[in-house]
N, C-alpha and C positions, 0 to 999 in steps of 0.2 A: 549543412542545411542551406547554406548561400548557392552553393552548385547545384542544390534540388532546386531554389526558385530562379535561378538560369534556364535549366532545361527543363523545367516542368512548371506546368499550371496546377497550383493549388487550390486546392478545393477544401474550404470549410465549412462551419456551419452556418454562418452566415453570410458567407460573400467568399470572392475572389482576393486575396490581398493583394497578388502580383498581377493583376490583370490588363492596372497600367502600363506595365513593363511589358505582358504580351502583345499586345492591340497596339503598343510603341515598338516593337520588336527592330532593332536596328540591328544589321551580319556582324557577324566582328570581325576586328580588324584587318586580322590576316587573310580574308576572303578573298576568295579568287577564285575564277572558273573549274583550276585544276583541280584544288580541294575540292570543291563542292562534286566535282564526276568521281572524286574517290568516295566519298561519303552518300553520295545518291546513290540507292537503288531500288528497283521494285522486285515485290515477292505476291507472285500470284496464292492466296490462302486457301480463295476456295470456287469451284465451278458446278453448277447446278447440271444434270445430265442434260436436259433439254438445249443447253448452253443459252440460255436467257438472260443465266443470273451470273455476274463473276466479282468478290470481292479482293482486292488487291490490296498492298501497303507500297507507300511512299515513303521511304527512310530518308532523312535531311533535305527533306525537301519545305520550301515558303509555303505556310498554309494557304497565304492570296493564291498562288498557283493552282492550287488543287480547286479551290473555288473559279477560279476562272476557266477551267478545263470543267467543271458543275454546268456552269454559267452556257458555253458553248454546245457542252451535250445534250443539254435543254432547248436550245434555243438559236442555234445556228448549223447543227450536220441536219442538212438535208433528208426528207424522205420523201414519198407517195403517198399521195392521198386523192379521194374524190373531191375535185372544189366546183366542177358545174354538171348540175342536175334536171335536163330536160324532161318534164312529164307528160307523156302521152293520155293518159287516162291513171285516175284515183279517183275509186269512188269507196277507200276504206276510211275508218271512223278517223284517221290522223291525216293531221292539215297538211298539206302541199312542204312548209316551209320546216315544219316538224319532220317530217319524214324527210326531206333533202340534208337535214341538221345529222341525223342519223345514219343516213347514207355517205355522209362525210368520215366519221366518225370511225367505220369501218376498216379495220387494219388489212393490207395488201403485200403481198410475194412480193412485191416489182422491188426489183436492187434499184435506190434511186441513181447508183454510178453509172447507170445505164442510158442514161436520157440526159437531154440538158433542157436547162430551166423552159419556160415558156413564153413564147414572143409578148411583146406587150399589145403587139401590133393586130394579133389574133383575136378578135373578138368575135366574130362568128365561125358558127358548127365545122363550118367547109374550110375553114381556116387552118384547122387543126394539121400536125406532123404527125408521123409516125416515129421521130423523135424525139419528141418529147409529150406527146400525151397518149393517156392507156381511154380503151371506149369500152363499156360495160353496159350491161343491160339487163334488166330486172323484170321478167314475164311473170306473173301470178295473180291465180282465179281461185277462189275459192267453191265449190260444190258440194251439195250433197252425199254420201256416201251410200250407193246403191246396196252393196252389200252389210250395211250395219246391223247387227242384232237391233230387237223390237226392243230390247229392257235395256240400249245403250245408255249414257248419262254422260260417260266423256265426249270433250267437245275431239279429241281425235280419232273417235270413233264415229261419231257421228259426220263428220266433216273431212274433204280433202281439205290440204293446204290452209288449216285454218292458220296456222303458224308460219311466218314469212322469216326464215334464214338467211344467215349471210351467204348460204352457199347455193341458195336462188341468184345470185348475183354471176351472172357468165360474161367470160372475158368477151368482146369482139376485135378484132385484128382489124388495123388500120396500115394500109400501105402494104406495106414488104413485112410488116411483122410478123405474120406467119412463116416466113422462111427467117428471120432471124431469130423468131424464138420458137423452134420445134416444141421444146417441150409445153406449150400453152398456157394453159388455166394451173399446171403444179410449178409455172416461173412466176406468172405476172398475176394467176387467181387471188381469191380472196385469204386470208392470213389464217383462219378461224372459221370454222365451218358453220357452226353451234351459236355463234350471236343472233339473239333474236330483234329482228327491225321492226315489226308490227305482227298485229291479230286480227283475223278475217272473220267473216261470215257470208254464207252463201249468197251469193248474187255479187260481193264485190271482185274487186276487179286492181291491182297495180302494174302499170307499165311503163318502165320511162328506161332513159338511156343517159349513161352516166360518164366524165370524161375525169378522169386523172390526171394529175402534172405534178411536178418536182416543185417544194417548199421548204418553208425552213419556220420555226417551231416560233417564232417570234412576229409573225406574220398571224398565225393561226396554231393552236395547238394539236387539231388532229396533224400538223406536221410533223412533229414531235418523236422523234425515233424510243427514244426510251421511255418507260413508265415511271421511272425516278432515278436518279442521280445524285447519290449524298456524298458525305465524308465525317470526319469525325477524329478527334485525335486518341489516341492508345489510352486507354485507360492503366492507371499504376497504381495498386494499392500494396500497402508494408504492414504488416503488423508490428507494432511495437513492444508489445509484451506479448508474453504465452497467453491465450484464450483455450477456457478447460471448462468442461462440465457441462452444463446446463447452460451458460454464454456461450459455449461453441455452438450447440444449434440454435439460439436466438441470432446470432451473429451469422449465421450460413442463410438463416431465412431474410437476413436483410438485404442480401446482394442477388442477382439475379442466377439464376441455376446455372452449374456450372463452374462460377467464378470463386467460392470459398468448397471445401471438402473437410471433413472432421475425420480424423485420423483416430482409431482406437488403440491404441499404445498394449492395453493389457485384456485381455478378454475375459469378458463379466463386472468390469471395472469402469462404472460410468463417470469416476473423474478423473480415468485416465484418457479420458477422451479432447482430442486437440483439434483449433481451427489450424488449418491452415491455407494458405491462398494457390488456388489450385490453375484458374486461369480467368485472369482481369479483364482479357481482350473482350468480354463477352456482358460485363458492366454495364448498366446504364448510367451509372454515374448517378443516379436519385439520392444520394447520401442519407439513406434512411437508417443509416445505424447510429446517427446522432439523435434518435429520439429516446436512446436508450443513455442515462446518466453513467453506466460503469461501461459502457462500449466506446464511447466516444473516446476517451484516451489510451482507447488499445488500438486505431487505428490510424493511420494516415493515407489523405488521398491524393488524389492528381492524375495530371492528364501529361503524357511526354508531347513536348512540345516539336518536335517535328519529326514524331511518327503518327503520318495520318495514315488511317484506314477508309477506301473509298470504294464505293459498292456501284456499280452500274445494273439493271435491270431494264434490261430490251423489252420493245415490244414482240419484236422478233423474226420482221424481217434482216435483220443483220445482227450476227453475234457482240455481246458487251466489246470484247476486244479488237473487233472490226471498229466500232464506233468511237473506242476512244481513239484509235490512231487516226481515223479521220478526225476527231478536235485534235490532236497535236497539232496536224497537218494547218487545218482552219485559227489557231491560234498563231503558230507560225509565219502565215503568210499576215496575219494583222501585225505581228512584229514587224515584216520585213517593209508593209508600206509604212508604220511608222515613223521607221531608221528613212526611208526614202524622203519623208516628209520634213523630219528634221533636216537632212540633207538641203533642201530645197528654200530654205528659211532664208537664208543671206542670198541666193540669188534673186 
């Protein structure tokens, strides 16, 4: 029991006992670089086909780490985005600063490795590079539809273009970018075809021209490569006694599907029927089988204390696994000025 609240966070019905000890978490003694590269490693678990989604495990790893590696894929790997919106003409029902808010918003192809940040010094249109900022432009009229049926009643029948997509949104080439990026609008176009930006009506009118640059997600959050970033440590549950009968499936409905399975031992025979723990990794950890008085001391819970599970979800200009090696890479070099910084103390 002493070596389960070592490596594991207990979980009971009312509190954490050992949680002082985790949140205090100090290495032990014999630590050292070399132990830790034997005992660190990662297991990619699982990868969604689109490649958006990739969730991974971290074995013996500092749970601050994995938050800090959270922390930067948030809020420091770089992406594309629209950040200025010149309007030529709007005369649809949504305001000037409303529609620019939305046209930021907008996910984009563009690899931000491709570009570097944007001068400061750049404040007007003509200012602009062709290395570091993308130009776009948004034509749409909304009309009548000459050929509609008399009994029509939808507004996409009755109406061209009453609906404004993201895929009204056209690259324009700046500089040389046409010869360095052949492929056009399927490199640097919009991410998403099918996001809707506004709704028209005949007689209106949107046209403006729109300029992209390289950000980072702490600045502004349409810079933001991924759509979330978590972790979470290994869930571990024991049974301590055999559960049978009619508690095996009260017991199976308390954890989340998947994590308990009731075994039928003998067929036709419903108390020959058994829990047993099928796979925890898949837990929420809601400890809802403590509202049950004869469940409660048939099981034991906890979290292992440094096997995190950490899940990345792209937007999708760049796969999960692209983007955490660039946070290594960006966490890294904050180490390296660190050490320089210490360095430079007594000079």
């Amino acid at each position: 029991m002493e070596e389960n609240r070592r490596s594991h966070v207990i979980l009971e019905e009312y509190g954490i006992p050992n949680a002082s000890e985790y949140t205090n978490y100090q290495p032990q003694q014999d630590w050292n670089l070399h132990n830790f590269k034997k005992e660190f490693r990662i297991e990619v678990t699982r990868e969604s086909d689109d490649e958006r989604e990739l969730e991974f495990d971290l074995i013996g790893y500092p749970v601050g780490f994995a938050n800090a590696f959270r922390r930067v894929l948030l809020s420091e790997v770089p992406s594309m985005a629209i950040e200025k919106v010149y309007i030529i003409n709007n005369t649809s029902l949504i305001q000037d600063e409303v529609l620019a808010h939305r046209l930021g918003l907008v996910p984009l192809r563009a690899d931000p490795r491709l570009f570097e940040y944007p001068s400061p010094n750049a404040k007007d249109e003509d200012e602009v590079s062709d290395q570091d900022t993308l130009r776009y432009e948004l034509k749409v009229s909304c009309t009548w539809n000459p050929q509609a049926p008399k009994d029509a009643r939808r507004t996409n029948d009755m109406y061209r273009n009453s609906n404004v997509y993201s895929k009204d949104i056209k690259w324009v080439p700046i500089g040389r970018q046409a010869e360095l990026y052949p492929q056009g609008a399927e490199e640097l176009g919009v991410l998403e075809n099918d996001i809707l930006v506004c709704k028209m009506r005949p007689g209106q009118e949107i046209h403006a021209f729109m300029h992209a640059v390289k950000g980072i997600g702490k600045d502004h959050a349409k810079f933001s490569p991924v759509a979330t970033a978590s972790y979470r440590l290994l869930p571990d549950i024991q049974l301590i006694k055999p559960v049978r009968g009619e508690m095996a499936d009260r017991l199976k409905s308390c954890f989340s599907i998947g994590v308990i399975e009731v075994v039928e031992h003998k067929a036709g025979d419903p108390d020959s029927r058994e829990a047993r723990v099928k796979n925890p990794r898949y837990d929420s950890c809601s400890r809802n089988v403590f509202q049950h008085e004869d469940l409660k001391s048939c099981v034991r819970l906890s979290r292992v204390r440094n096997h995190i599970i950490f899940t990345i979800e792209s937007v999708g200009t760049l796969p999960p696994s692209i983007l955490f090696v660039e946070a290594v890479k960006i966490l890294k070099g904050k180490c390296k000025t660190f050490l320089e910084e210490l360095e430079n103390i007594g000079q």
